[in-house]
C-alpha positions, -999 to 999 in steps of 0.1 A, spaced: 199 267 -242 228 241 -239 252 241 -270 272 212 -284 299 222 -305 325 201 -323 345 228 -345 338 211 -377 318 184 -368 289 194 -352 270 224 -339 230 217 -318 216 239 -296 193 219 -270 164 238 -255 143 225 -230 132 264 -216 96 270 -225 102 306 -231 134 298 -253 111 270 -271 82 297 -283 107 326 -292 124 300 -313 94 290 -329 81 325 -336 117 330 -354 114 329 -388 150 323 -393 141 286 -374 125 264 -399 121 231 -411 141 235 -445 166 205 -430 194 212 -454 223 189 -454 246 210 -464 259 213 -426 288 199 -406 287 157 -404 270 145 -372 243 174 -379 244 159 -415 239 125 -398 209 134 -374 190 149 -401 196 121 -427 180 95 -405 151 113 -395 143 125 -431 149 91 -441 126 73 -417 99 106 -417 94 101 -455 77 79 -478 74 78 -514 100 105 -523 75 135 -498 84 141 -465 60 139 -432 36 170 -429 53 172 -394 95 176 -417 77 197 -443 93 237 -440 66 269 -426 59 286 -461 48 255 -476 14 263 -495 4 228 -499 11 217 -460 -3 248 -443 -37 238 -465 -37 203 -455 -29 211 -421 -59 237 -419 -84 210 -436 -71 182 -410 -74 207 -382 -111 216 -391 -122 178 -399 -112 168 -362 -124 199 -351 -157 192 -360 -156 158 -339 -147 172 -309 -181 174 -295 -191 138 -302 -159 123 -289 -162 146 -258 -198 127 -247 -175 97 -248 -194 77 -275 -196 37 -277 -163 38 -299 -144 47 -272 -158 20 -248 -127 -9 -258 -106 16 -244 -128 23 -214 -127 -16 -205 -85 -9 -209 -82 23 -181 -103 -1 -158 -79 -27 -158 -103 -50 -177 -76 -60 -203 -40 -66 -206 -14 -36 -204 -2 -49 -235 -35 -46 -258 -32 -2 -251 -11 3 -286 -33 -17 -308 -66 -3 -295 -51 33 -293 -35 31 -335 -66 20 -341 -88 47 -330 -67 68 -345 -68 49 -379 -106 56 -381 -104 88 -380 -89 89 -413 -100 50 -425 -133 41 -415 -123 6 -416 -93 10 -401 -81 -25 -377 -53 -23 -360 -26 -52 -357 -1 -69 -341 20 -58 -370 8 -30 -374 16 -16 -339 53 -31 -344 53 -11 -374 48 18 -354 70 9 -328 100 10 -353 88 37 -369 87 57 -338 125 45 -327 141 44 -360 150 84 -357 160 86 -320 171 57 -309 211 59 -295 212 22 -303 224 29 -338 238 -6 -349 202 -19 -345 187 11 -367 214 4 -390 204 -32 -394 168 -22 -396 180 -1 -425 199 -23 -441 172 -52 -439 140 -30 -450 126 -30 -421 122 4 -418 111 5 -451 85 -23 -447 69 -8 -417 64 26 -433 48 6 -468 24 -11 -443 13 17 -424 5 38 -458 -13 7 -470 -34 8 -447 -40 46 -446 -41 48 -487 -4 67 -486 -20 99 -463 12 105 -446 -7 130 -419 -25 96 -411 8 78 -410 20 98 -389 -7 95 -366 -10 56 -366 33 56 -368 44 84 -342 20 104 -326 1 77 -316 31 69 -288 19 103 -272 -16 93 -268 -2 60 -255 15 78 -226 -15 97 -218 -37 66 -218 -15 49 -192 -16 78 -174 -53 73 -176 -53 40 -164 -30 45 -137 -51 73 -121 -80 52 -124 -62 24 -103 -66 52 -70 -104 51 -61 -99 85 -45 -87 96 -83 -125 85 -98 -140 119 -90 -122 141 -112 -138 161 -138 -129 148 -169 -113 178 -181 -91 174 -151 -85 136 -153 -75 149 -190 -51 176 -183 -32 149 -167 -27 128 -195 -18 152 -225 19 145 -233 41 159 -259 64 144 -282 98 145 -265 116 164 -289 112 185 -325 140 193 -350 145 229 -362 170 242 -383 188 276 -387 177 288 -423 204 319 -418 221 333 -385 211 349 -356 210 350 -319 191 344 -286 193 358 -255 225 366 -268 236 336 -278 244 338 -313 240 307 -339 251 301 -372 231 291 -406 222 252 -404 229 249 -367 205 219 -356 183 226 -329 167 202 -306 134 214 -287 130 196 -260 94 198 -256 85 167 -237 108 183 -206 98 215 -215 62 211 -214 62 198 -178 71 230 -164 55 259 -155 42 279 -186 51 249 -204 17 233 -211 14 254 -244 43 232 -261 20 201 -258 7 206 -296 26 238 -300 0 264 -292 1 297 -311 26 284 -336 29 280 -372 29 240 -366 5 233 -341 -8 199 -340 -44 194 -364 -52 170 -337 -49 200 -309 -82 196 -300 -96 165 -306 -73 149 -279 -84 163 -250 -116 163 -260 -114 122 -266 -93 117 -233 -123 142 -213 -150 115 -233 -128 83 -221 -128 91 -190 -164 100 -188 -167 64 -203 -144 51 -179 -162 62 -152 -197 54 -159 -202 93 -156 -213 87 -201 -235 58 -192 -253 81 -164 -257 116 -185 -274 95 -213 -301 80 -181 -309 109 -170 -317 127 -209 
C-alpha cells in the first residue's frame, strides 16, 4: 500500500496487493459513502467520478455505500436474473454467433465495442441495437472519471457532453442505471477479454483449448475502484485517517497470484451481478468460435 500525502491537500492510499485489496474490502470502516468533506484534490477525484457515475440526481449501483437496502436488493435480483442464463449462454447460442464471426477475424477490429454494448443491452432491453453513438457514448463515459487529460474532461463538462452521453445511454436502457452501467463502463472489460479472445484465436495451436480455459484467459477487471475511509483505522500497521481516498488497483492486482478473486470481487459485499454470466458467455463464444457449438448440437 503506497501512500500519497499532501498535508492539507491530499491523502490516497493506492493498493495494488491482493491480500491488502480483500482485507480492505472486508473492513467495514472502507465504504462507498464518498463524502466530500475531505482535503481538495481528494475532494476533486471524488467530484468527478460522482458527477460522471450519476444520473438523474441517484448515483451508479457500483458508487452507492454497503448498507444500502435498496442496492443490495437490486443487486441480489440482477445477480439471480443473469444467473439463470448462465446455462444457455454457456452452449454458445445463435446470439452470440456476430461475435463469433468477430474472434475469427471475419470482421473489422473496430466493429468489437458495438457488437459487445449490444449484447449486453439485451440483456436488460430485448430490443436493445447498439450504435456508433452509442458506443462513443460509452467511450466518454468510461474516460470522463479517469482520464489525466483533464482540460479535455473539462471541456466535455462544460459542453454537455458528458451529460449527453449518459441521457443517451439511459434512453435506451429506460433510466436502469445497473444497465447503464453495463452498456457505459463495464462493457470496456468485456471488450478487453474479447480481444483477448480474438487474439488467441489468431494461434492455430491456441484452437484446442477448453473453453473454460480459453475463458479464464479473457476475464479482466476494471482497473481500479474507489473506497473511502468512513472513520480511522489501520493496516498492516499503516494507520489512515477518516475520508482518506483509497484507490484499489484491481486490474494490477488481479493478474497476480491469488489475485483472480478481485476480477468481480469474489466474496465481497459488491461483487459483480454479472459474476457469472461472463465466463459462462466467453466459455459459449468460444465454443461458437470454434465450431466446437455447431458440433455438440450434430451429434444430439
Amino acid at each position: 500500500m503506497r501512500r500519497l500525502r499532501i498535508l492539507g491537500f491530499a491523502d490516497i492510499f493506492r493498493v495494488d496487493e491482493p491480500k491488502e485489496i480483500l482485507a480492505l474490502a472486508h473492513d467495514p470502516r472502507i465504504d462507498r459513502e464518498f463524502s466530500l468533506r475531505t482535503c481538495p484534490f481528494n475532494w476533486l477525484l471524488l467530484k468527478r467520478s460522482l458527477a460522471v457515475l450519476s444520473y438523474d440526481g441517484h448515483r451508479f449501483p457500483t458508487m452507492i455505500r454497503h448498507d444500502s437496502e435498496a442496492r443490495q436488493l437490486h443487486q441480489r435480483e440482477l445477480a439471480q436474473s443473469l444467473h439463470q442464463r448462465v446455462d444457455a449462454i454457456r452452449l454458445g447460442p445463435e446470439e452470440l454467433e456476430p461475435l463469433a464471426r468477430w474472434v475469427r477475424a471475419e470482421g473489422p477490429e473496430s466493429q468489437v465495442g458495438m457488437l459487445t454494448q449490444e449484447l449486453l443491452g439485451r440483456l436488460f432491453v430485448p430490443g436493445f441495437v447498439a450504435t456508433a453513438e452509442s458506443w462513443a457514448a460509452a467511450q466518454i463515459l468510461v474516460a470522463a472519471p479517469r482520464s489525466k487529460q483533464i482540460l479535455k474532461v473539462l471541456w466535455w463538462f462544460v459542453t454537455g457532453k458528458v451529460g449527453r452521453s449518459k441521457r443517451l445511454l439511459a434512453q435506451m436502457v429506460d433510466g436502469d442505471l445497473s444497465a447503464v452501467n453495463a452498456i457505459g463502463i463495464a462493457v470496456h472489460n468485456t471488450v478487453k477479454g474479447l480481444r483477448r479472445m480474438r487474439s488467441l484465436y489468431s494461434d492455430p495451436r491456441s484452437r484446442s483449448l477448453t473453453p473454460d480455459a480459453a475463458a479464464s484467459q479473457c476475464l479482466f477487471a476494471p482497473l481500479s475502484l474507489y473506497r473511502q475511509a468512513t472513520a480511522p483505522g489501520d493496516l498492516d500497521g499503516c494507520p489512515f485517517p477518516q475520508n482518506a481516498l483509497f484507490v484499489l488497483e484491481i486490474g494490477k492486482a488481479s493478474q497476480r497470484e491469488g489475485g483472480r478473486p478481485l476480477v468481480f470481487m469474489d466474496g465481497t459485499w459488491s461483487r459483480c451481478p454479472a459474476a457469472d454470466w461472463v465466463p459462462a458467455m466467453m466459455e459459449g463464444l468460444w465454443l461458437r468460435a470454434t465450431g466446437a457449438a455447431a458440433k455438440s448440437l450434430a451429434t444430439e
